[in-house]
C-alpha positions as CSV (number, residue, x, y, z in Angstrom):
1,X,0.0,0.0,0.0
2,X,0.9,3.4,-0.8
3,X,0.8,6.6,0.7
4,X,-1.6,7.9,-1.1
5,X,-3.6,4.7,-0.9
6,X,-3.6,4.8,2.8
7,X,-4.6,8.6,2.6
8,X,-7.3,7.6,0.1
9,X,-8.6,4.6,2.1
10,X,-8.9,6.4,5.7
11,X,-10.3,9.5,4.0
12,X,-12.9,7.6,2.5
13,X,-14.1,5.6,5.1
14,X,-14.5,9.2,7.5
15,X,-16.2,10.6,4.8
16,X,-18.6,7.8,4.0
17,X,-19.4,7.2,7.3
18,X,-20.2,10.7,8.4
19,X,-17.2,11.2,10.8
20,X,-15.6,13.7,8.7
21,X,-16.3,17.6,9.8
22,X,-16.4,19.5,6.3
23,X,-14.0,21.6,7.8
24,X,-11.1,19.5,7.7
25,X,-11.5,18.9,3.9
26,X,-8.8,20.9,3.2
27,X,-5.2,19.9,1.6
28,X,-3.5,21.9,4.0
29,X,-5.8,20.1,6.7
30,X,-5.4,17.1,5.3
31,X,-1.7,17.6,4.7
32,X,-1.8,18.6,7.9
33,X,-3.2,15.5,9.5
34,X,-1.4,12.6,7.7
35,X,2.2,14.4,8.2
36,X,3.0,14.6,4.4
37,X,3.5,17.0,1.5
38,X,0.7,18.2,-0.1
39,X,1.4,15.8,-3.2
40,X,0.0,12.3,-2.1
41,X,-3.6,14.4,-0.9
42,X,-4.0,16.2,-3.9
43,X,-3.8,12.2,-5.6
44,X,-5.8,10.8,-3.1
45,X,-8.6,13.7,-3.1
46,X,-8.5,13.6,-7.2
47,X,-9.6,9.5,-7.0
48,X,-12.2,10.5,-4.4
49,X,-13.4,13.4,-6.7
50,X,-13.8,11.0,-9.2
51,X,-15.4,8.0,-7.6
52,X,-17.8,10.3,-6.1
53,X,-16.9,10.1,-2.5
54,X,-15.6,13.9,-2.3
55,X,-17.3,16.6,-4.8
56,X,-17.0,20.2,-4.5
57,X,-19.8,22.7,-3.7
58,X,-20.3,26.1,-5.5
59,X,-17.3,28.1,-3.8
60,X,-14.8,25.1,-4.6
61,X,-14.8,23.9,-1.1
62,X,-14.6,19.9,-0.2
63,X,-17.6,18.5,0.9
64,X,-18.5,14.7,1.1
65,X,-19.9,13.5,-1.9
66,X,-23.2,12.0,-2.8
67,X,-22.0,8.4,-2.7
68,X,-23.2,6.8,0.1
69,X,-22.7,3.5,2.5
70,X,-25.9,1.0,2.1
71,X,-24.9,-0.7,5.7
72,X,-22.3,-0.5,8.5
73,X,-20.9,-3.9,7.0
74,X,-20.0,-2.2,4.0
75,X,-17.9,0.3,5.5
76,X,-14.1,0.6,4.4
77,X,-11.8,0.2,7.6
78,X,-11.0,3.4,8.9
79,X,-6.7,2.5,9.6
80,X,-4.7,-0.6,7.7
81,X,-4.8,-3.8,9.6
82,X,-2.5,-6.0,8.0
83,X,1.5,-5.8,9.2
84,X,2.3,-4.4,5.8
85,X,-0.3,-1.4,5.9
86,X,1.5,-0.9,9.4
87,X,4.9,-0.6,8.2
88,X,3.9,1.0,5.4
89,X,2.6,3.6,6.9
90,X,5.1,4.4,9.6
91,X,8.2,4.0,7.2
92,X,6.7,6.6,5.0
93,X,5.9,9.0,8.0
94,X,10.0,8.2,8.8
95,X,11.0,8.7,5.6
96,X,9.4,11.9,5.2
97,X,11.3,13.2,8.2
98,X,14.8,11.3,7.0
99,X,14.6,13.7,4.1
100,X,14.5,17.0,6.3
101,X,18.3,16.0,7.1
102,X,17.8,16.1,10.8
103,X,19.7,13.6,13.3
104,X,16.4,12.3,15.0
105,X,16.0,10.4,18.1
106,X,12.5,7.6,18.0
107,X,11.3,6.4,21.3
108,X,8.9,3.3,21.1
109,X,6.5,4.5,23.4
110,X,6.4,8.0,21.7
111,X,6.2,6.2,18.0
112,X,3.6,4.0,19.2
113,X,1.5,6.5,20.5
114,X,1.5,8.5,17.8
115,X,0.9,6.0,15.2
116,X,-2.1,4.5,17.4
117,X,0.2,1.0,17.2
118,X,1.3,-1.6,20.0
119,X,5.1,-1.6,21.4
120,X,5.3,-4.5,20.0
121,X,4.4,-3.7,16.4
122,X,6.9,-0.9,16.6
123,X,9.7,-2.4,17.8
124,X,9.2,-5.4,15.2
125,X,8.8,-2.3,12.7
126,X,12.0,-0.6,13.5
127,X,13.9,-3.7,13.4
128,X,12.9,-4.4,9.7
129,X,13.3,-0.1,9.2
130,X,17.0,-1.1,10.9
131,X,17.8,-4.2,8.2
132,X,16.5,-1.9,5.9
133,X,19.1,1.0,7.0
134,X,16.2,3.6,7.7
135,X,17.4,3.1,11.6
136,X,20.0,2.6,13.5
137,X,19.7,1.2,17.3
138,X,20.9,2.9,19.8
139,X,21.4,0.8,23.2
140,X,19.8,2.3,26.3
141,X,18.6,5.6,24.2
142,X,16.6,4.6,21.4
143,X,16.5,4.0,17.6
144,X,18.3,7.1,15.4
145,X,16.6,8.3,12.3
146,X,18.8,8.1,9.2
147,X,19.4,11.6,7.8
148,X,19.4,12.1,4.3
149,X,22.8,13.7,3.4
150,X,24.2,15.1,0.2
151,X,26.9,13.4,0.2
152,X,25.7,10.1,1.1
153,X,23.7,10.7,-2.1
154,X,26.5,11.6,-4.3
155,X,28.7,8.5,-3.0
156,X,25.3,6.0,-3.6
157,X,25.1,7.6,-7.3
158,X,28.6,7.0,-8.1
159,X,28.6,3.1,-7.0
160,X,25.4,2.4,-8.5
161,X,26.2,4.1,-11.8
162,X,29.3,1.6,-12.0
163,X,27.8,-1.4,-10.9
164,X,24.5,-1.0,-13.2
165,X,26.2,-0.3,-16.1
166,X,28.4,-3.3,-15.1
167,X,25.2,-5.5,-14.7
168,X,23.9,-4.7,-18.2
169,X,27.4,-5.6,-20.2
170,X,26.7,-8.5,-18.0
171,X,23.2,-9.2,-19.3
172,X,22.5,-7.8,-22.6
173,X,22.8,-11.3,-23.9
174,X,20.6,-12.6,-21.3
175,X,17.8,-10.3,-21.8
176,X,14.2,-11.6,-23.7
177,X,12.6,-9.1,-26.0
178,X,9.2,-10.0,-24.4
179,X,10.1,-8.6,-21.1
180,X,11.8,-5.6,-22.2
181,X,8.5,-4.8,-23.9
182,X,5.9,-5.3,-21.3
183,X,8.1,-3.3,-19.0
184,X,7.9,-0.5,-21.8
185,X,4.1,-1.2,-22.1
186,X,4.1,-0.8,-18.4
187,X,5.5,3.0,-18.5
188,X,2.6,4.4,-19.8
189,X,2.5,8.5,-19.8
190,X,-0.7,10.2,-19.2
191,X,-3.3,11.1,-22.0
192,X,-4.3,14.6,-19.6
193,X,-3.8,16.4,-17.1
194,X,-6.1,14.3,-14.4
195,X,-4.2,11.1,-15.7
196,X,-1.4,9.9,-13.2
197,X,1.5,8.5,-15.4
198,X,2.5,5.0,-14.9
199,X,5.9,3.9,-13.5
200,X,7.1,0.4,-13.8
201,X,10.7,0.2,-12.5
202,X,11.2,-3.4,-12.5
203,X,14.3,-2.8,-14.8
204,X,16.8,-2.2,-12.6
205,X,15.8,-5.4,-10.3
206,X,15.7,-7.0,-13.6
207,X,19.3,-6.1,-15.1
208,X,21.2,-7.0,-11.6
209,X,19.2,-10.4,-12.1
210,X,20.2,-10.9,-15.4
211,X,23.7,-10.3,-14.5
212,X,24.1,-12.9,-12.2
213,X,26.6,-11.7,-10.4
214,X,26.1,-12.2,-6.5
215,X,28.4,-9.3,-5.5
216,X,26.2,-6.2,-7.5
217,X,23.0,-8.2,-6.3
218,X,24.6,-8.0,-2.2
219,X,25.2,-4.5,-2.2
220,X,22.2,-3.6,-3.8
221,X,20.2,-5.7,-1.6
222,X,22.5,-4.6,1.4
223,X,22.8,-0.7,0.8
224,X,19.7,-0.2,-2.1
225,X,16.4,-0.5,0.3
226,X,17.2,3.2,2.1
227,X,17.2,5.0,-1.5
228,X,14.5,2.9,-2.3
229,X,12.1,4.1,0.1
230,X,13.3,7.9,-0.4
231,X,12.6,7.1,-4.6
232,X,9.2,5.3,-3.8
233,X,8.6,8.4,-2.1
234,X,9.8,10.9,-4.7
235,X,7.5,9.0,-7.2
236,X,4.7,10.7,-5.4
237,X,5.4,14.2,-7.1
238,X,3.9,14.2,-10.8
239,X,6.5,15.9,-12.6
240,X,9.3,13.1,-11.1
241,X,6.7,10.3,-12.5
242,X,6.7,11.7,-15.3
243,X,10.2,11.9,-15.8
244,X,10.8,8.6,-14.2
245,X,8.9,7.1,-17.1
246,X,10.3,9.2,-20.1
247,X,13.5,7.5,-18.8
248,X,12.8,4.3,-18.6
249,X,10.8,4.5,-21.9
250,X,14.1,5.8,-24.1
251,X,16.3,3.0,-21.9
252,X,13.8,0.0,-23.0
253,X,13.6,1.0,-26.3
254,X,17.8,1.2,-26.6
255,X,17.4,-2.6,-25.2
256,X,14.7,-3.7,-27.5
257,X,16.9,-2.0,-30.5
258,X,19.9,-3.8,-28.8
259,X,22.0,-0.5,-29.0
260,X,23.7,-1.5,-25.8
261,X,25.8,2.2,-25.6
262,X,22.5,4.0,-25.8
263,X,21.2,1.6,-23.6
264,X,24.1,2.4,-20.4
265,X,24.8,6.0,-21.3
266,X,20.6,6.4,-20.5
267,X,21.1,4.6,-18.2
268,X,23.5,6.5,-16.2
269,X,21.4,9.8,-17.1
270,X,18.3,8.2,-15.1
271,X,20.2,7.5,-12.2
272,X,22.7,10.6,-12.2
273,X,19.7,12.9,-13.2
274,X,16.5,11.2,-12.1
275,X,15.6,12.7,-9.4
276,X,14.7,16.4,-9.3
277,X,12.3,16.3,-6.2
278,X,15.5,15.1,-4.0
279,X,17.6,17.6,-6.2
280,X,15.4,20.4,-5.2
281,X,14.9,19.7,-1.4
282,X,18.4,19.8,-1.0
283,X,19.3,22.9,-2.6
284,X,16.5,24.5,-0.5
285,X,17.2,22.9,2.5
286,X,19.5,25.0,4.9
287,X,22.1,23.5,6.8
288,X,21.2,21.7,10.1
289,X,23.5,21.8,13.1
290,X,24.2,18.4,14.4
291,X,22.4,18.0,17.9
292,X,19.6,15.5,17.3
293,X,15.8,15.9,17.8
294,X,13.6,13.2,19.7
295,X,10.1,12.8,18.1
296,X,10.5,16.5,16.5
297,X,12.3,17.8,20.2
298,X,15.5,19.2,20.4
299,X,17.4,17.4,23.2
């Protein structure tokens, strides 16, 4: 589930069962609320627009639509039950504050309480967050946030441009035609404006596989998952879909032509220069003294 998903799915189920206050049907509110950008409401709110959940009344204002539930039983959960809703949502709320740069310190008790969760959910959480590189524990004092740092960036982008441009010398005679194309299928730009495009990134994943080399496949699977969450993430903004899939579109179709030095030298582009949300933040991000914050504290 995706952020915006979860935004949708809780929105939704307030809405349809009366226990949203008009209000609150702001994006600021609503940004507000879920602890995101503005960029995941404004997708979630569209769907509702469109199924008919949310409408807007004569001045433009929100105001529950005139869908309506035919029975208690039919109503939507209002908060994910399954353990991968859960850490869904929390690692997005964590990522989210990884990208301010700050040195953070999470409490258990503090984290659960604010994401209405057990101890024990959150600690099982931050322990996959930890594997994932997301957290570091901290003996006696907590879990530290990981902060997202230029230069960590920088170094990430300079292995991964070598080892992906490693793995597809390594698999371009490995690669099936039919593959290549349904991923290209599968990055679909809009046809307007209310259209979201459509990423499929599976070709990364798909060259390391193809390479069959164990070492690229460790590190990726070793240092990739942090970036991944922060790209996931990035997705959410339109204009970094969009570009994501104009990327991937002109790398596919070097594959499918089998012009291999088209193929890498795109390839390093997209990952050198595919990410302009990231780009931006920290450009407009001021520097942060070191110090450390504890669930948005200073200590």
């Amino acid at each position: 589930m995706t952020l915006k998903q979860f935004i949708k799915q809780d929105l939704a189920a307030r809405v349809l069962s009366g226990n949203e206050a008009p209000s609150s049907l702001t994006l600021n509110r609503l940004s507000a609320r879920y602890n995101v950008s503005i960029t995941p409401v404004r997708e979630a709110v569209s769907e509702l627009l469109a199924e008919g959940v949310l409408q807007r009344d004569g001045g433009r204002r929100l105001t529950a639509g005139r869908r309506q539930l035919r029975s208690d039983a039919q109503a939507e959960p209002s908060r994910p039950t399954t353990p991968e809703e859960r850490f869904e949502m929390v690692s997005q709320g964590l990522v989210q504050l990884s990208i301010k740069g700050e040195p953070v310190l999470l409490r258990e008790h503090a984290t659960a309480e604010k994401y209405d969760l057990s101890r024990t959910a959150i600690r099982q959480i931050f322990h996959r967050l930890a594997s994932d590189g997301l957290l570091e524990h901290l003996p006696r004092r907590g879990w530290r946030l990981r902060p997202f740092r230029q230069d960590d960036l920088d170094s990430y982008t300079e292995i991964r441009v070598a080892l992906e441009r490693k793995a597809l010398e390594l698999a371009k005679h490995r690669l099936i035609e039919e593959d290549l194309s349904e991923m290209l299928e599968q990055n679909r730009l809009p046809e307007n404006e209310q259209e979201a495009p459509k990423i499929d990134d599976r070709l990364h994943a798909y060259l390391i596989a193809k390479a069959e080399n164990s070492y690229i496949a460790n590190f990726f699977a070793r240092q990739g998952k942090y970036y991944a969450m922060l790209f996931d993430w990035e997705a959410l903004d339109r204009m970094a879909a969009l570009q994501a899939v104009e990327q991937h579109r002109e790398i596919l179709e070097s594959l499918i032509a089998r012009n291999w030095e088209a193929a890498a030298d795109r390839l390093e582009n997209h990952i050198r220069h595919g990410h302009p949300v990231l780009e931006r933040l920290l450009e407009e991000r001021t520097e942060i003294p070191d110090g450390g914050e504890e669930m948005g504290q200073k200590e």
